[in-house]
SETOR-708903 format. One record per residue (C-alpha): residue number from 1; x, y, z. Coordinates in steps of 0.02 Angstrom, whole numbers, plus 32768, in hexadecimal, padded with zeros to 4 digits. Example, Ala and Ser with C-alpha at 12.3 -4.5 7.8 and 13.67 -1.06 7.14 Angstrom:
@num 1 | c1 8267 | c2 7F1F | c3 8186 $
@num 2 | c1 82AC | c2 7FCB | c3 8165 $
This chain:
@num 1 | c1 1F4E | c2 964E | c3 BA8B $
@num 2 | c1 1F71 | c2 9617 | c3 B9DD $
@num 3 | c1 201D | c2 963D | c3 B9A6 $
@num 4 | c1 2053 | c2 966E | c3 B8DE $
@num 5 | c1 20FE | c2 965A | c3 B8A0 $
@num 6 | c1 214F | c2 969E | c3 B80D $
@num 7 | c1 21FE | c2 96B6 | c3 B7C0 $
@num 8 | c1 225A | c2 972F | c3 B73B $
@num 9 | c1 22C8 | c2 97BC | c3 B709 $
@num 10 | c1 2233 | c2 984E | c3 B701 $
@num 11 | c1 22C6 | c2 98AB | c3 B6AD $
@num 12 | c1 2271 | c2 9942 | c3 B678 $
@num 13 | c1 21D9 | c2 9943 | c3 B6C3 $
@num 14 | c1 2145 | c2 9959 | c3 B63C $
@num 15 | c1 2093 | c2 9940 | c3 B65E $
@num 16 | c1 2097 | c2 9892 | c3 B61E $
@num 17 | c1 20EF | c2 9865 | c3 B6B5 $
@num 18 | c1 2072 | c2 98C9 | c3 B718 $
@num 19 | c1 1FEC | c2 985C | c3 B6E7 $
@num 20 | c1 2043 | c2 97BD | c3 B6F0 $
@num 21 | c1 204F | c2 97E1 | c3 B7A2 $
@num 22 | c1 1FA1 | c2 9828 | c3 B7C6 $
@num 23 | c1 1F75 | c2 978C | c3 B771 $
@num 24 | c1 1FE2 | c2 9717 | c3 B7EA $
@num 25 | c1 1FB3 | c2 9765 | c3 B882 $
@num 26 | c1 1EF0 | c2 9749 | c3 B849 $
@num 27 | c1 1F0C | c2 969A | c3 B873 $
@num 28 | c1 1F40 | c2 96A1 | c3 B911 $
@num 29 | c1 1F3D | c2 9714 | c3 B9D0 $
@num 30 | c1 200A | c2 9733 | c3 B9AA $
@num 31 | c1 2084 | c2 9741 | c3 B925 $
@num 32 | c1 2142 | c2 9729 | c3 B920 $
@num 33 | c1 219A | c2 975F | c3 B888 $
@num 34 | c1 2248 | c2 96EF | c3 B86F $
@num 35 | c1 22B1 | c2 9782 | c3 B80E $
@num 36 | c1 2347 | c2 974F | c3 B7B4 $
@num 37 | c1 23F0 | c2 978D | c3 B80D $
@num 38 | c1 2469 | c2 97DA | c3 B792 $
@num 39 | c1 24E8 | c2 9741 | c3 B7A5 $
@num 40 | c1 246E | c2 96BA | c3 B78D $
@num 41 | c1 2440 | c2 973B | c3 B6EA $
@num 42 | c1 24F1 | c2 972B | c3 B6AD $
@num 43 | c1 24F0 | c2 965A | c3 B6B1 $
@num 44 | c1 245D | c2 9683 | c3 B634 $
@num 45 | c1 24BB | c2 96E7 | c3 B5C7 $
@num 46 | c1 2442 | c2 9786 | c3 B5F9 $
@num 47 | c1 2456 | c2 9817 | c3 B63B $
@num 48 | c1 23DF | c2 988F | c3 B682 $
@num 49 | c1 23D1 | c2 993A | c3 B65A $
@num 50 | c1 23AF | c2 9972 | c3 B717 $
@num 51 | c1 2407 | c2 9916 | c3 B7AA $
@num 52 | c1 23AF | c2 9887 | c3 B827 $
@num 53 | c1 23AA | c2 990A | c3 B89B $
@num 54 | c1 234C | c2 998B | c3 B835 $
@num 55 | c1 22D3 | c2 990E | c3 B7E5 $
@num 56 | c1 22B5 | c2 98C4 | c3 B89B $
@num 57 | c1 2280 | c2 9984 | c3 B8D6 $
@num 58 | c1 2217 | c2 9984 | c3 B833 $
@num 59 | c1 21C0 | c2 98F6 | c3 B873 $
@num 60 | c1 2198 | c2 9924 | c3 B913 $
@num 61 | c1 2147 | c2 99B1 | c3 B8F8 $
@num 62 | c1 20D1 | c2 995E | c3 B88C $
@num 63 | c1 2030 | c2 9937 | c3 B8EE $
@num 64 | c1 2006 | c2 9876 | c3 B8BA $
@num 65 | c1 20BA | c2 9837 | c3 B8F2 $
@num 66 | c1 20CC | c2 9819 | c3 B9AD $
@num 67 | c1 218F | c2 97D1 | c3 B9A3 $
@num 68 | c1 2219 | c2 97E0 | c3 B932 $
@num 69 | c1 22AF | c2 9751 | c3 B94E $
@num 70 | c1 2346 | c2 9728 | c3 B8F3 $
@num 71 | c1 2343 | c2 96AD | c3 B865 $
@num 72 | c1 2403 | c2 9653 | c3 B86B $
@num 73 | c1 23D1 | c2 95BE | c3 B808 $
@num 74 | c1 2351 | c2 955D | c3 B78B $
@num 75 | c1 234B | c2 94CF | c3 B821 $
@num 76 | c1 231D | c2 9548 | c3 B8B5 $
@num 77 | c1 2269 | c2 9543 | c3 B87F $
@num 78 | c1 2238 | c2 9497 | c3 B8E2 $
@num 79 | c1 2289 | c2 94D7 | c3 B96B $
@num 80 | c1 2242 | c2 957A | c3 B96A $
@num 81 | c1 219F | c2 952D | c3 B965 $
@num 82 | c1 21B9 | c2 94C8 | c3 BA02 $
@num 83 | c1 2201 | c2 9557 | c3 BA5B $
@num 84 | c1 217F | c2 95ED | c3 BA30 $
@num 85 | c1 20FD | c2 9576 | c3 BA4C $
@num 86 | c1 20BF | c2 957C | c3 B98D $
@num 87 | c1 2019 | c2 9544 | c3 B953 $
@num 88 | c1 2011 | c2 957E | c3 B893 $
@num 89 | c1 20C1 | c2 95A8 | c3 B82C $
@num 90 | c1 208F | c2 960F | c3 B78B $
@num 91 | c1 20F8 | c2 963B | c3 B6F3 $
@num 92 | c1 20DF | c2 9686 | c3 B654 $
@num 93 | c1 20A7 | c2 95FF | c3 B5CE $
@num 94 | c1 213C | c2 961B | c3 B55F $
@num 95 | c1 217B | c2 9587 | c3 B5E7 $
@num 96 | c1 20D8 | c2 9523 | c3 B5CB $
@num 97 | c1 2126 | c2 9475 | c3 B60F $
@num 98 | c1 21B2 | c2 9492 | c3 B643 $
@num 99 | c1 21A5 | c2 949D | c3 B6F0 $
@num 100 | c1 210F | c2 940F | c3 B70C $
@num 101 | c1 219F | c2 93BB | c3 B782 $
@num 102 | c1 214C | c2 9436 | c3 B802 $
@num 103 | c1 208B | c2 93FB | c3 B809 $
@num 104 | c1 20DB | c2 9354 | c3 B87A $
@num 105 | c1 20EA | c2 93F3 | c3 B8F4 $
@num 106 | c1 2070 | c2 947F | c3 B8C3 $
@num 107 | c1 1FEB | c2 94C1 | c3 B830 $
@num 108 | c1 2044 | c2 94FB | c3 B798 $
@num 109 | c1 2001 | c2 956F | c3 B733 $
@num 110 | c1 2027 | c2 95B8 | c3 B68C $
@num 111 | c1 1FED | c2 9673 | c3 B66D $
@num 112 | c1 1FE0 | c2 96B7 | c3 B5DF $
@num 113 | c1 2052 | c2 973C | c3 B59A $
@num 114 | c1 2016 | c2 97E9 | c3 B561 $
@num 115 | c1 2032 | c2 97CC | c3 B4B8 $
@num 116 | c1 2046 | c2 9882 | c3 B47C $
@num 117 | c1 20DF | c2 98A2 | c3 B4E3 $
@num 118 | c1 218E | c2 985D | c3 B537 $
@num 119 | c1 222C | c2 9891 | c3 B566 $
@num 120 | c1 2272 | c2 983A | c3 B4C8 $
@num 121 | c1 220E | c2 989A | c3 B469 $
@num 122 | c1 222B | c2 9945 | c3 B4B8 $
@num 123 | c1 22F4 | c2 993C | c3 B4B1 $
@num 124 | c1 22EC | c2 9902 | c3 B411 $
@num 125 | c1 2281 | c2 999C | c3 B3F1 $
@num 126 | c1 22EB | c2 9A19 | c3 B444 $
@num 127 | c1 2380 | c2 99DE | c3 B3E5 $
@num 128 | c1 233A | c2 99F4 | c3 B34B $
@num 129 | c1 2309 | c2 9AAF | c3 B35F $
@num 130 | c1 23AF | c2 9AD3 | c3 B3AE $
């Protein structure tokens, strides 16, 4: 069994993130989705508009993710990969590089956004026509 990991907020879920995720689980049997807790959020200076909890439901009922952890902190990601057993970790390529560290352990992979849409993008939207 090949085994896909990747990480984020999915903070109001579009269908970028849908495809980002059929697209990660296309390259392997299983996929685990690393979602951001709310605290570890707040050390970034974010906040999401639903809570871990709800965004971790959100995920779940989505068909190409198998498992939804916590994501604590930037360094759990080796040792997530030793512990799930991880062949491939993908991320968007807005980090293109940044996490190469990883391929000692595991493919990396870079995906390409959808370009036409983002979460950035849709609150920035919303706040403009409110």
């Amino acid at each position: 069994m090949k085994r896909v990991i990747t990480y984020g907020t999915f903070d109001m879920l579009h269908y970028g993130h849908i495809e980002l995720l059929r697209r990660a689980r296309a390259l392997g049997d299983y996929l685990i989705v690393a979602l951001s807790s709310d605290e570890f959020n707040a050390g970034k200076g974010k906040k999401a508009y639903f809570s871990y909890e709800d965004r971790k439901r959100m995920l779940e009922a989505i068909r190409h993710v198998d498992l939804v952890i916590p994501e604590h902190t930037w360094e759990q990601k080796s040792s997530d990969i030793g512990l799930y057993q991880v062949d491939t970790f993908v991320i968007g390529d807005d980090w293109a590089g940044k996490f190469n560290e990883l391929k000692t352990q595991c493919e990396v992979v870079y995906l390409a956004r959808t370009p036409e849409i983002s979460t950035t993008q849709i609150k920035a939207e919303l706040t403009k026509a409110s």
